[in-house]
C-alpha positions as a Markdown table, in Angstrom:
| # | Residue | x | y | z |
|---|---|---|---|---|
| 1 | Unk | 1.1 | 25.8 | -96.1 |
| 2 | Unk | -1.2 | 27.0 | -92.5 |
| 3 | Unk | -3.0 | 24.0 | -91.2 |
| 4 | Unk | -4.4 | 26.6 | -88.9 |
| 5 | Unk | -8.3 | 27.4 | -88.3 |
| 6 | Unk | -9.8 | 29.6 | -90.7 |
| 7 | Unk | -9.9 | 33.2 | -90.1 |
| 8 | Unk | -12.6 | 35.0 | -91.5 |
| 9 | Unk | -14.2 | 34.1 | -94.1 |
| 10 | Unk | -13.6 | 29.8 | -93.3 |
| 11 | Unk | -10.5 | 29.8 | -94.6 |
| 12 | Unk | -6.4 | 30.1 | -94.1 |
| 13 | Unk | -4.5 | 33.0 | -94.8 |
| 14 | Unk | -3.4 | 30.9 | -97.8 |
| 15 | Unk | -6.7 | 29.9 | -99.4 |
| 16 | Unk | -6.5 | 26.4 | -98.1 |
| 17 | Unk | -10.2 | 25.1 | -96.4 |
| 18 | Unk | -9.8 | 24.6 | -92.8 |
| 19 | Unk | -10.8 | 21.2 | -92.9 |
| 20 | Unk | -8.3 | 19.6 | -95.2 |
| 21 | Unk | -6.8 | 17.2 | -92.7 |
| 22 | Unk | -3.4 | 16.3 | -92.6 |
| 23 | Unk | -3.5 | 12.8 | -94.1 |
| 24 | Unk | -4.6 | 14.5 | -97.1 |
| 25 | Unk | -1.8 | 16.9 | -97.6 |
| 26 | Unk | 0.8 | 14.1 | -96.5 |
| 27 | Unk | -1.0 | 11.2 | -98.9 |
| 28 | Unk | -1.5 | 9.3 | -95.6 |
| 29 | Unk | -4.6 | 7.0 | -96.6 |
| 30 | Unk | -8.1 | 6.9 | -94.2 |
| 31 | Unk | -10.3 | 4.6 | -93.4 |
| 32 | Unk | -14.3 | 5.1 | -92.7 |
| 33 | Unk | -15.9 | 3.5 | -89.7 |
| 34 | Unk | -19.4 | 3.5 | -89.5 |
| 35 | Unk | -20.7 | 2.4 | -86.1 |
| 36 | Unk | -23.5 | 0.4 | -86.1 |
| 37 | Unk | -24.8 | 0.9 | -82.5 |
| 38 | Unk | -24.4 | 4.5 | -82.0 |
| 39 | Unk | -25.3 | 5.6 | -85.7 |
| 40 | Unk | -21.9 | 7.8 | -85.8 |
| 41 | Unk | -19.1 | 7.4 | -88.6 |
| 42 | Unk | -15.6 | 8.5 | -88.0 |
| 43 | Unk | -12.4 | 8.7 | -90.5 |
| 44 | Unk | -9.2 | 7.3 | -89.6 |
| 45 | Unk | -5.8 | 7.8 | -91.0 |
| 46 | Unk | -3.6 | 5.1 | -91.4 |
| 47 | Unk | -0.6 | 3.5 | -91.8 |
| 48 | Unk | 0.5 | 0.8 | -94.5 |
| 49 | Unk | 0.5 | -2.4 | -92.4 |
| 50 | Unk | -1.8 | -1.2 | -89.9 |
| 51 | Unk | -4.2 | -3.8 | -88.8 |
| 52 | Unk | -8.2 | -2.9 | -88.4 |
| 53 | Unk | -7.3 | -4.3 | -84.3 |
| 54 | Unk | -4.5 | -1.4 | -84.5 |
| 55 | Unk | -7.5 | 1.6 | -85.5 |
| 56 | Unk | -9.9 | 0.1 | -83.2 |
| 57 | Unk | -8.1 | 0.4 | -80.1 |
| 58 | Unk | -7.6 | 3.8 | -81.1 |
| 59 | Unk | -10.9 | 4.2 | -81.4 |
| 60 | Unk | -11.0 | 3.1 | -77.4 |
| 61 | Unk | -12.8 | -0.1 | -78.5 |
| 62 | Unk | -11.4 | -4.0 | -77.3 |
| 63 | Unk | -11.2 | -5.5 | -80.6 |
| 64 | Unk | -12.3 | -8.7 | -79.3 |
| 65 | Unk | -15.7 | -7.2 | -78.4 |
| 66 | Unk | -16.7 | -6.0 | -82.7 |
| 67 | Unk | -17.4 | -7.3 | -85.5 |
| 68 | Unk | -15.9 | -5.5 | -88.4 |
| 69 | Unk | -18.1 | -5.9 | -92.0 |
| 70 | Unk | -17.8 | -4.5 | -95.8 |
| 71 | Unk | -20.7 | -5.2 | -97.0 |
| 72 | Unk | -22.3 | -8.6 | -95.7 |
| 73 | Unk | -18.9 | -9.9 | -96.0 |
| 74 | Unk | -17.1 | -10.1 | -92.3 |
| 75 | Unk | -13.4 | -9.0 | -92.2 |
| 76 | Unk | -11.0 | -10.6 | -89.5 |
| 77 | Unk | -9.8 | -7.7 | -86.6 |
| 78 | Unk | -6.1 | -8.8 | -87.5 |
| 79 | Unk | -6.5 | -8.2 | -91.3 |
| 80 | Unk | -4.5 | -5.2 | -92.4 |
| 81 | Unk | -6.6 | -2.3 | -93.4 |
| 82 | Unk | -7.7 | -2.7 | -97.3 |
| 83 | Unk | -11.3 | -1.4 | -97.3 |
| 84 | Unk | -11.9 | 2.3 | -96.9 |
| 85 | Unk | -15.6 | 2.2 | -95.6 |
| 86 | Unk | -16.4 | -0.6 | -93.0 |
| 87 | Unk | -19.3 | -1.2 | -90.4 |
| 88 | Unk | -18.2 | -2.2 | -86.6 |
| 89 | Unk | -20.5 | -3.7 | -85.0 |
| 90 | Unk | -20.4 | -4.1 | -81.2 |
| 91 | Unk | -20.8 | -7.0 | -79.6 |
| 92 | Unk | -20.5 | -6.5 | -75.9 |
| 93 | Unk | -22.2 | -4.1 | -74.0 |
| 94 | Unk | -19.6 | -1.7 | -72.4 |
| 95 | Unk | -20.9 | -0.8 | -69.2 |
């Protein structure tokens, strides 16, 4: 299986779309953020017992500085990922 970018034609040599991501060929789960402040929404893989702190740094985000929502309910940073479409809000102003 190519995870290469399509040729011609949007597509591998195989037939596979060029944007399947990995963590859908390996069953790795993902995880939608939807950022409140800058209107942008990004999909993260994830690993069993990762903690929303854990995707948020990797996001380059303090998690001390968001608030993470589903919903109108809040969620604690050190909570391990459960939801697959939250809302971050940022607290802090970074610059």
């Amino acid at each position: 299986m190519s995870l290469s970018p399509p040729s011609e034609g949007g597509q591998s040599p195989f037939s596979i779309p060029f944007f399947i991501r990995r963590s859908q060929i390996m069953g790795m789960p993902v995880v939608r953020f939807r950022f409140s402040r800058s209107q942008t929404t990004t999909e993260i893989d994830y690993a069993e017992g990762d903690t929303y702190a854990d995707l948020i740094l990797r996001c380059g985000l303090i998690p001390d500085t968001v608030l993470i929502f589903v919903g109108d309910r809040s969620i604690p940073e050190d909570a391990v990922v459960c939801e697959e479409d939250v809302t971050i809000e940022e607290t802090a102003s970074r610059g």
